[in-house]
C-alpha positions in Angstrom: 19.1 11.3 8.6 16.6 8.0 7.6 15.8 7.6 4.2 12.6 5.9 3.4 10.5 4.9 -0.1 7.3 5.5 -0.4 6.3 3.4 -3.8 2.1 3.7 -3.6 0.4 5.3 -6.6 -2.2 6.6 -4.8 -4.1 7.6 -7.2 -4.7 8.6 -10.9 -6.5 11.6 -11.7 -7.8 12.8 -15.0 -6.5 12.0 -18.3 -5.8 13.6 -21.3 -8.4 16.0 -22.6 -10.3 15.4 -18.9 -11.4 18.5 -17.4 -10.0 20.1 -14.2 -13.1 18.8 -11.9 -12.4 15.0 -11.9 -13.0 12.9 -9.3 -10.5 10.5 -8.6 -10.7 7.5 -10.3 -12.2 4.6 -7.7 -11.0 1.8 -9.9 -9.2 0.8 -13.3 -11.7 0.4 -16.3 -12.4 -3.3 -17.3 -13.0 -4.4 -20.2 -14.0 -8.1 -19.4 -15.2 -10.1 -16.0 -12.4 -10.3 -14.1 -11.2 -15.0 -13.9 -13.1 -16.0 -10.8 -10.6 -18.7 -9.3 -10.9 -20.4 -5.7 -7.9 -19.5 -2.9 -3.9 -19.9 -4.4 -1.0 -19.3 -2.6 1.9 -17.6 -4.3 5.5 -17.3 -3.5 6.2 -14.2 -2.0 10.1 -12.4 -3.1 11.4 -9.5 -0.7 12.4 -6.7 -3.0 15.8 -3.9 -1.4 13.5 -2.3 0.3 11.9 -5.0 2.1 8.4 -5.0 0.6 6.9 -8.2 -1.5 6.8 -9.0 -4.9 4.8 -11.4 -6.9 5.2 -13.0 -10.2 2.9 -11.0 -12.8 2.5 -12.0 -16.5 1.6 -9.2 -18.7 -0.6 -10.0 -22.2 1.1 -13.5 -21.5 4.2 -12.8 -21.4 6.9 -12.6 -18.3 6.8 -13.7 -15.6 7.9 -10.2 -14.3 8.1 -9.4 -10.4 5.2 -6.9 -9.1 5.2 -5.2 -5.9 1.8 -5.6 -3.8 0.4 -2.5 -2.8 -2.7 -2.6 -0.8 -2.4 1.5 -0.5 -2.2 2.1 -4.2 -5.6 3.0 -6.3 -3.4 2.3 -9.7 -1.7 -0.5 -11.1 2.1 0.9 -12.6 4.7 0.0 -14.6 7.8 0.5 -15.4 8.9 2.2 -18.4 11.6 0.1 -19.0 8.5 -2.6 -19.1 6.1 -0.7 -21.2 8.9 -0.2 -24.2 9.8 -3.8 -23.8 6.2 -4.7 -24.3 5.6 -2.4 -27.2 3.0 -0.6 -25.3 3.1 2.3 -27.5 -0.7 4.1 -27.1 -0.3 6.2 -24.4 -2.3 8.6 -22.4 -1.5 11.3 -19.4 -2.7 11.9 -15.7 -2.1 13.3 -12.7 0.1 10.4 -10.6 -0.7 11.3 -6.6 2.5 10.1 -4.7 3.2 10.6 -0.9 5.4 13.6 -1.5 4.1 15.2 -5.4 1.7 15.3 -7.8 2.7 14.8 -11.3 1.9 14.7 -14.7 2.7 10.8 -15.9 2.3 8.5 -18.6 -0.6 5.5 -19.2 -1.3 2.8 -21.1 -3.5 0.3 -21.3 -2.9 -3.3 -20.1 -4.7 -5.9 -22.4 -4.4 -9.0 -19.3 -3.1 -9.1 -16.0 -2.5 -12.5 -14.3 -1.0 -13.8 -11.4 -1.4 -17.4 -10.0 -4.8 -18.3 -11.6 -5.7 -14.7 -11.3 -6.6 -12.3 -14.3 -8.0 -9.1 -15.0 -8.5 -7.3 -18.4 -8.2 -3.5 -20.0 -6.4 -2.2 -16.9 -4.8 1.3 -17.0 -1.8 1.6 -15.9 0.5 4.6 -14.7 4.3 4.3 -15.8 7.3 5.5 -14.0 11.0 5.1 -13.6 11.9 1.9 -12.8 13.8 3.1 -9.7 11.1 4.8 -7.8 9.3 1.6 -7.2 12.4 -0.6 -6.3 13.9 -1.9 -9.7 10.5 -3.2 -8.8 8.9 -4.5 -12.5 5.6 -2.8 -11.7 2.7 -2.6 -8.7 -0.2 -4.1 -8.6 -2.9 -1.8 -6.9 -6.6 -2.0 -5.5 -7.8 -1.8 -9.3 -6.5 -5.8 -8.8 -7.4 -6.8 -5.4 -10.3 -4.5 -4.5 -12.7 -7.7 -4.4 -10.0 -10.3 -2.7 -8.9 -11.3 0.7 -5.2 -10.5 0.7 -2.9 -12.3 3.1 0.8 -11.7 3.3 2.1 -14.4 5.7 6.0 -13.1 6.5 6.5 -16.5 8.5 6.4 -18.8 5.6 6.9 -15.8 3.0 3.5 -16.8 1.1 0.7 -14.4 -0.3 -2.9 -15.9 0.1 -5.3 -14.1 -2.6 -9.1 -15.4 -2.5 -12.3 -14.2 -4.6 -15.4 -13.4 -2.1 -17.3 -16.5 -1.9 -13.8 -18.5 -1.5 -12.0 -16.4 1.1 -11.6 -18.8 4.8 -13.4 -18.2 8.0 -11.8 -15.5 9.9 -10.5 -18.3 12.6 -7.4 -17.9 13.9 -6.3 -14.4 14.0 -5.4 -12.8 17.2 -7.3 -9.2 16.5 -10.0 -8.2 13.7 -10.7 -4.5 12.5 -13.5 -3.2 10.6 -12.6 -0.5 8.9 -14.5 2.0 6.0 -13.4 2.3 2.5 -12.4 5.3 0.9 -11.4 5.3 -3.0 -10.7 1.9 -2.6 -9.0 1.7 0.3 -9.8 0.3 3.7 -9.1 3.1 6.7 -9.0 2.1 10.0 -10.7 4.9 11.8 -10.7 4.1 15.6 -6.8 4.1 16.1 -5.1 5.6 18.5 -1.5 6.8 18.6 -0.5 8.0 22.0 -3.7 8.2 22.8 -4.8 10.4 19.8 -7.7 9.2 17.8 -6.0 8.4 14.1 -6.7 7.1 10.4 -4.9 4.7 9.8 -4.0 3.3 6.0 -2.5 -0.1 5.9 -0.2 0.3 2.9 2.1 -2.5 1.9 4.1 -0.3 -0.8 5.8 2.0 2.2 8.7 0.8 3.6 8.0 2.9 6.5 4.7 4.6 8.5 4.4 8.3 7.8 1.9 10.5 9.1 0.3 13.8 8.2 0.5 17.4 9.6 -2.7 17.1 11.8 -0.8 14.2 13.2 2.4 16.0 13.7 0.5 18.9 15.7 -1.7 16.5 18.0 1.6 14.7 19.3 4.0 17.7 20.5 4.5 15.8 23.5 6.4 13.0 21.5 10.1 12.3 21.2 11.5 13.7 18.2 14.4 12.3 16.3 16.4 13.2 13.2 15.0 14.4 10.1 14.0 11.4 7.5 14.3 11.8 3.9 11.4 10.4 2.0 11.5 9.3 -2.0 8.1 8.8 -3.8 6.7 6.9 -6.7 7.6 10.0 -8.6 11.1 10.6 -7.3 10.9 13.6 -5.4 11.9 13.7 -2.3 11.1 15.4 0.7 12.3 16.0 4.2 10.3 15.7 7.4 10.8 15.1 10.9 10.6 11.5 12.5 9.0 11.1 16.2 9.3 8.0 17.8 5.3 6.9 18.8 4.7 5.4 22.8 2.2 3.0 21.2 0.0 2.3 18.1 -3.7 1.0 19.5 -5.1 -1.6 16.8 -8.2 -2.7 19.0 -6.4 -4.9 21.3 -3.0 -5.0 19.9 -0.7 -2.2 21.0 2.3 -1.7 19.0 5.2 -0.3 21.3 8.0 2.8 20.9 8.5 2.9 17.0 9.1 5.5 14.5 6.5 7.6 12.3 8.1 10.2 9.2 6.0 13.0 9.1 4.9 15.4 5.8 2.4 17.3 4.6 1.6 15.0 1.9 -0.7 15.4 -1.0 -1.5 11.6 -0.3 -4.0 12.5 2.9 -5.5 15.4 0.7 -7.0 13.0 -1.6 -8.1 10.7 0.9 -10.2 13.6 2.6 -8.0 13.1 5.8 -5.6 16.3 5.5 -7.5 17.9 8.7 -7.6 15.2 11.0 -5.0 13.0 12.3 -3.8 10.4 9.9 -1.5 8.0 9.0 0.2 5.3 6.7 1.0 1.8 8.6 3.9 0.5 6.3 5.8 -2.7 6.0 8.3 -1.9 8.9 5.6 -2.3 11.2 3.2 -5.2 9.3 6.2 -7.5 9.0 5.8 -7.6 13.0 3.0 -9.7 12.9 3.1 -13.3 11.3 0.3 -12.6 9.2 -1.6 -9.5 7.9 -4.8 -10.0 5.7 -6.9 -7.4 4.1 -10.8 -8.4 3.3 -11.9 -5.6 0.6 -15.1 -6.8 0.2 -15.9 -7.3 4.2 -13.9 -4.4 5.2 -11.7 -6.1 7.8 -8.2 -6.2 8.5 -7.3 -9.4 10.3 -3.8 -9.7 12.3 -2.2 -12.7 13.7 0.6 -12.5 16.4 3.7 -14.3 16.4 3.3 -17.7 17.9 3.8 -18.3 21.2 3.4 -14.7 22.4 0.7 -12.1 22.9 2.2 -8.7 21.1 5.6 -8.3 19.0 8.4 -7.4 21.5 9.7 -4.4 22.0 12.6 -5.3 21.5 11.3 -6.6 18.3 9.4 -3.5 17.2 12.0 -1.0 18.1 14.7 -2.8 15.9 12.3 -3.2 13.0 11.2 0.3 12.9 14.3 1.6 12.8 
């Protein structure tokens, strides 16, 4: 059996006192104009389970090492954090994860800053430590949603750049419009073995994972072992794992990897629980030499490894696994 962690807080819903109708909350309330700054590089760290971390300041102090989460609607925190912050005002909601729903703790987040970066009056879910990686927190879409994000795995650097500074879209290999949904962007014209998919480019899974509809349109697939999956939460759940013939990205095709399957509350959310969907996570980005997610053009731009036209498969079968 695999074991894979699934670390996105997909969502916050409601609050204390809120009524049972809410909508999912689109973005973290801000309580000042978020810094406008011009492109910075940052060092990028490579947390245990392979996902990257960036330093993070918190009400100017830290640094402490955040996870980058291009699937997650929240920002989170530790709790171990929080109490060493003396963030004692604290609210409830409903955390979505990829396996649960839970009832978890908030608080709100005076100043964020990384690099040059900084955003103000951001609430923030809290959870154990553990379920995001001994990770020190996330930083979600509430902090990127109007940035270019590029993770480039060659020279282990992350790119962030407000609208009007972001670089030409010049030299990647393959370009995707995609539509944005609570935040995120969803590439809608995928195809996995040749079954049109939803695909969520989420750099807080260690691993893809599709949904049920997904499970059901690929019968023909080759099935392996079971996979146990661990959430932001920390409930797990067990689900079978089918290796994929290919992944269609446009004109990139990504070759014989494996995909964990769960009904997850995750797709629910999202409005894709009835139609085929799934999560693209880091096993499969850290293929490509760089990955960069526009929010405000909706495009997901990917760049190849030098010298060749796709990842091997060679390559992609040993990664995925």
């Amino acid at each position: 059996m695999s074991w894979l962690r699934y670390a996105g807080a997909l969502a916050l819903i409601g609050s204390s006192g809120a009524g049972a109708n809410d909508a999912l909350v689109t973005q973290t309330e801000i309580a000042g104009a978020a810094e406008e700054a011009a492109t910075e590089i940052i060092t990028m760290e490579e947390e245990r389970y392979s996902r990257m971390t960036v330093p993070v300041t918190i009400n100017g102090k830290g640094p402490y090492q955040f996870m980058i989460d291009t699937g997650a609607q929240a920002t989170v925190l530790s709790h171990a954090l929080a109490d060493q912050l003396m963030l004692t005002e604290r609210e409830t909601a409903t955390l979505v994860g990829m396996a649960s729903r839970r009832e978890v703790e908030t608080t709100i987040l005076d100043e964020i800053a990384f690099g040059s970066h900084s955003y103000f009056g951001a609430r923030a879910a809290l959870v154990v430590g553990e379920n995001i990686g001994g990770a020190d927190g996330i930083l979600g879409i509430d902090a990127l949603q109007d940035r270019r994000v590029m993770l480039d795995f060659e020279n282990r650097m992350l790119e962030i750049a407000h609208d009007e500074d972001r670089r030409s879209n010049r030299g990647y290999d393959i370009i995707v419009r995609a539509q944005r949904e609570a935040g995120r962007l969803i590439i809608t014209r995928a195809r996995i073995d040749g079954v049109r998919t939803a695909v969520i480019v989420d750099t807080g899974a260690q691993g893809s994972v599709g949904n049920e509809a997904l499970f059901q349109r690929l019968r023909r697939s080759r099935e392996s072992a079971d996979a146990e999956m661990t959430d932001i939460n920390g409930v797990q759940r067990t689900g079978k794992v089918r290796m994929v013939r290919s992944l269609e990205l446009d004109r990139a095709q990504l070759s014989n990897f494996f995909i964990s399957f769960a009904d997850s509350p995750t797709f629910d959310a999202l409005g894709l629980g009835d139609q085929p969907a799934m999560v693209l996570g880091m096993n499969e980005l850290r293929l490509f030499e760089r990955v960069a997610i526009d929010f405000p053009s909706r495009r997901i731009l990917f760049d190849l490894p030098d010298g060749s036209r796709l990842p091997s498969l060679e390559r992609f079968s040993r990664l995925a696994l």
